[in-house]
N, C-alpha and C positions, 0 to 999 in steps of 0.2 A: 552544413545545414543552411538552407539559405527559404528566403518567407515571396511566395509565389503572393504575390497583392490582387485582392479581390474585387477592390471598394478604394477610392470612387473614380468614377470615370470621368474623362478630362472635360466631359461637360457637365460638370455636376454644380453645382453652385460652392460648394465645399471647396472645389479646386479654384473658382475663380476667385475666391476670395484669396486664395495664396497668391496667385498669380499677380494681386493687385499688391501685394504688400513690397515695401520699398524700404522698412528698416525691420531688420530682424532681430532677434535676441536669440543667441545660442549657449545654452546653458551646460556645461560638463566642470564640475566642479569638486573635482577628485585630484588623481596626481599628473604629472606631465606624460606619464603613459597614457592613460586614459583618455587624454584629451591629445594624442597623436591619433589615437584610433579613431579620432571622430572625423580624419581627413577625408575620406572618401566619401561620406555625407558632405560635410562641407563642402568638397568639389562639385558636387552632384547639384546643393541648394544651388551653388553662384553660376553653375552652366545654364541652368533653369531660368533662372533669376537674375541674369550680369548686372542687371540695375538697380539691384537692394543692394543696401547697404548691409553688413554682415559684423555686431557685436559680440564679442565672443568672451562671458563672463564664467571667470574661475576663480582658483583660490591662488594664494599668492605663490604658492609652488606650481601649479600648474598653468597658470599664463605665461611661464616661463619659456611652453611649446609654440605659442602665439605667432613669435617673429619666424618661425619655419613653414606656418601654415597661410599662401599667399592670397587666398581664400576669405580674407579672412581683414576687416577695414577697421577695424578695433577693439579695443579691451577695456574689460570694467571689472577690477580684480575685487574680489570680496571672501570676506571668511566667514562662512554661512553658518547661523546654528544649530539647522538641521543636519550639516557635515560634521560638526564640533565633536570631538571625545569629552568635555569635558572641562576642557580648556578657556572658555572663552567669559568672562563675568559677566553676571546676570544685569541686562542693561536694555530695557526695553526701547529707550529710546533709538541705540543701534540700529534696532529693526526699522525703527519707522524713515528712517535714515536714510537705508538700504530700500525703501519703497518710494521716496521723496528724490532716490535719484536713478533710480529706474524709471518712475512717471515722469521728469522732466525730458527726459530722451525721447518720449514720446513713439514707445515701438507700436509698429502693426501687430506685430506676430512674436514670439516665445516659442523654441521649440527645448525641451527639455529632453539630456539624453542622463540614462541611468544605468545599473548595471543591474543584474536579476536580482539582487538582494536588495534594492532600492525602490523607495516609493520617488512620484515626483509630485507627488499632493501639495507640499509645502512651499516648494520652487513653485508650482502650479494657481497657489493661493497667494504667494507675493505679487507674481505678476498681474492677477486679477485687480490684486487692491492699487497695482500700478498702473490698471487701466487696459490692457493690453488686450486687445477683442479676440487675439485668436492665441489658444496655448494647447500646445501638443506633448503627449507626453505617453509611456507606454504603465501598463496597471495592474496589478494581479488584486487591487481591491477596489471597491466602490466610494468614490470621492466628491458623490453630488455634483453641482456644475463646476467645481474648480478646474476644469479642464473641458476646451471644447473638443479636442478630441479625445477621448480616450483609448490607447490601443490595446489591444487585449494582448498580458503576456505571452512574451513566446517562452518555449521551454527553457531551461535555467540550462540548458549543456549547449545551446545556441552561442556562437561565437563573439565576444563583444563588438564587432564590425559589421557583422550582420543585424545583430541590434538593434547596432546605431539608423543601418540602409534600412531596414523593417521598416521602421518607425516612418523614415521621410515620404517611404514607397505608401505608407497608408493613407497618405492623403494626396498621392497623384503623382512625386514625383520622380522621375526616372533614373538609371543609375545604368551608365556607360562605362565604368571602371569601377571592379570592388576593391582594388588594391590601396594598399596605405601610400601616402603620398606626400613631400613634403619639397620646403624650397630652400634651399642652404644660401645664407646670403654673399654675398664674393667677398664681403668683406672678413664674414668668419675663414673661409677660406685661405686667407691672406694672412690672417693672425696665427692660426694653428700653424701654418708652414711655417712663420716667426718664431716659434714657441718651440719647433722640433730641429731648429736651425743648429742653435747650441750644441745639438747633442750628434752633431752629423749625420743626418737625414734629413731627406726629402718626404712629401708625399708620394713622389713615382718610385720608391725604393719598398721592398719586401719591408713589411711590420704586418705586428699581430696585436690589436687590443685587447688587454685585459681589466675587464672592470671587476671586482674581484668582491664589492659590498654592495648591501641595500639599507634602509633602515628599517628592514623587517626583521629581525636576529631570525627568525625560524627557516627566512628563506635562504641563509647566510652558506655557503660553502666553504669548508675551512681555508682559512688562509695559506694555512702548509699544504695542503695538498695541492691548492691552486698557484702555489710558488712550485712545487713539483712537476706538476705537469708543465704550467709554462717554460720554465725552464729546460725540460726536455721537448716540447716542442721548437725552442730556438737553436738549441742544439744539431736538431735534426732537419729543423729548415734552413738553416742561417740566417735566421731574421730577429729583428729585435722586439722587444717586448714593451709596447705603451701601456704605462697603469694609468690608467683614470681612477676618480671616485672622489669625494668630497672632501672640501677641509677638514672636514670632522674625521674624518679616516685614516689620517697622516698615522694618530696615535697609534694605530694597530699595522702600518705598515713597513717598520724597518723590516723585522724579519723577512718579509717577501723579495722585497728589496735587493737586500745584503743575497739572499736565493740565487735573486737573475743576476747578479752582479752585471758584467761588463754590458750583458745583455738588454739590462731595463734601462727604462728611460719613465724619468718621475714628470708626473704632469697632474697627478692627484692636489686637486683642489684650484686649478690651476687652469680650469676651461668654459668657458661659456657652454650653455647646451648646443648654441648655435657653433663655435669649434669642438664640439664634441662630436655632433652629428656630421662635420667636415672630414675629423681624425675618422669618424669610423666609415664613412665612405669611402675611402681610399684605402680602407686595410684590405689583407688577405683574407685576416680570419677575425674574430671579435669570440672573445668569451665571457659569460658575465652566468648570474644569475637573471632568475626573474625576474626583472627592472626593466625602466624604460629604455635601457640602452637595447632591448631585445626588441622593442620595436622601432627604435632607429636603425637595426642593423635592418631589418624586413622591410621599412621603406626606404632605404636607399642600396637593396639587394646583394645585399654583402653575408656574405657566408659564418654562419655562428653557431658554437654548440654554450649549449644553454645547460646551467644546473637546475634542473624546473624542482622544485619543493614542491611536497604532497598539500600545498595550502588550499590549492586552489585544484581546477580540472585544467589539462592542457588543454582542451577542446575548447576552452570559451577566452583565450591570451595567446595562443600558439602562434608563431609565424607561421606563415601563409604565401608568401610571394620568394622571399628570400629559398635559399640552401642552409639548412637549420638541422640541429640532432638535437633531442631534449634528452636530459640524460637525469633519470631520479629509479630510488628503489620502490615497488609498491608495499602499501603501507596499509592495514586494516584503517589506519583513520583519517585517512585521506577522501576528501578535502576537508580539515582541520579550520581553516581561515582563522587561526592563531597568529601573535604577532612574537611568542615566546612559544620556542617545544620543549615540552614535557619529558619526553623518550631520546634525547640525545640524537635527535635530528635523524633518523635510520630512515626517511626519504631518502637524505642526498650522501648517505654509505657507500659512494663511488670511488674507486681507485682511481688515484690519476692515471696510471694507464691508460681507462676505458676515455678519460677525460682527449688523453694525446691522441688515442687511436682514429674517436670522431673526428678529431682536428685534423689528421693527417687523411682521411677519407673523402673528408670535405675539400681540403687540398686542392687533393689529386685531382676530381672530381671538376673543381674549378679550374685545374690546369686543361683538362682536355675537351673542354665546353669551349676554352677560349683558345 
């Protein structure tokens, strides 16, 4: 689904005002997924624009994506309390904080990206009180002038990439590439091949990643069945098997482990996002859930089968560019966007079989493309 732009035309005064603006504020303040998807915007603002300067404000997890996006001239990390669960102590002065060093930056323009279940009224109303004459944002309610532009929702099964390009296209600007996009720096490069040295392997040698966790438990695929599969995948490729996934993950990982025996190779907790995004550029295949390793494997077009959970819709997260198989059961309550299932997870009720079999179709698939 993609958004045909109607409004406004490149002489309109709405546009020249963009045109003039020379530091920007780009607001996506979710996870590191999220703010991968906002590459092809961000390409699109700095083709337009090579001479603004381009800030790019998240949360501490998600500015993590920052050094991949070269689009992209700085970062201003913040944990916002319109993002907050709950978490965060009631501290008004915090806020005024977070306006007092917004306004010293002194941006022209704000463009706020969201996801259909998100207002950007709030993001919308900081930037006001920080001065910022032009704030963009997309709306399904009425928010008074906190926003000079408001764009009228697009439909909630609209792709989060699409979205993002909607949003920039409503106020004039163009888009020559809708694909996700990122820049891997030589130096993660460099370290990852460090890191797989040990274990005798190169990058140009046959491997498969496995990212095997999220911190969503609902979106969670078992751990056995995903040592199952992979392991009968290496079996029948002769390739070995890279676990990723975070420190916090070690605890639930021997068993997998001990699974791929000779085959695995431990790198869990153990990678920058920037050697993460390396390791999975050069694999054959990448398996994970729905995390953001699914859309590092789609912008740097590498072949993945995904365990997608009923949380969400695939149509508005799915890869796009890459060789991708989503693999879940349908489910009466799907899309749930729970962070705990109820029902013992009978989304992602998949045998590992079905798990090898995408893996091995994808393969092949890749083998005779190239």
């Amino acid at each position: 689904m993609r958004f045909q732009p109607s409004f406004p035309d490149r002489s309109s005064p709405e546009w020249q005002h963009w045109l003039a603006a020379r530091k920007i504020l780009v607001l996506r303040l979710d996870n590191i997924g999220d703010v991968l998807m906002t590459s092809p915007a961000l390409r699109a603002i700095k083709t337009t624009l090579p001479q603004a300067q381009l800030t790019l404000m998240a949360s501490p997890g998600g500015v993590q994506a920052g050094e991949l996006l070269p689009w992209i001239d700085d970062v201003l990390v913040w944990r916002t309390l319109w993002q907050d669960l709950g978490k965060l102590p009631f501290d008004p002065e915090r806020e005024w904080n977070l306006i007092k060093t917004v306004r010293d930056r002194q941006f022209d323009a704000a463009i706020i990206f969201t996801s259909f279940s998100q207002t950007p009224h709030p993001a919308g109303f900081m930037c006001y009180l920080a001065g910022i004459p032009l704030r963009l944002g997309e709306s399904k309610e009425w928010g008074g002038a906190v926003l000079t532009t408001a764009v009228k929702a697009a439909p909630d099964e609209m792709h989060q990439v699409e979205r993002n390009l909607r949003l920039i296209e409503s106020v004039g600007f163009s888009i020559s590439d809708r694909s996700l996009g990122l820049q891997i720096p030589d130096a993660a490069t460099k370290t990852i091949a460090a890191k797989l040295q040990p274990h005798e392997i190169t990058l140009n040698d046959p491997y498969i990643v496995l990212n095997p966790w999220t911190s969503c438990q609902s979106r969670n695929y078992t751990t056995e069945r995903f040592a199952i599969a992979a392991r009968q995948l290496a079996e029948r490729t002769d390739s070995r098997i890279v676990v990723t996934g975070m420190a916090l993950d070690r605890q639930q990982s021997v068993p997998l482990l001990e699974a791929l025996g000779e085959y695995g190779i431990d790198l869990i907790g153990r990678t920058s996002l920037a050697e993460l995004a390396a390791l999975i550029a050069q694999a054959q295949l990448m398996i994970s859930n729905n995390t953001s390793t699914m859309h590092l494997a789609d912008a740097t077009r590498t072949p993945s089968v995904i365990l997608f959970a009923g949380t969400e819709y695939e149509c508005q997260w799915q890869p796009r560019s890459a060789p991708a198989k989503l693999l879940r059961q349908p489910t009466a309550c799907s899309p749930c966007y729970t962070f705990t299932c109820p029902y013992n997870q009978e989304c992602l009720d998949i045998p590992p079989e079905a798990v090898v079999d995408a893996g091995l179709a994808l393969l092949q698939k890749s083998a005779i493309a190239h």
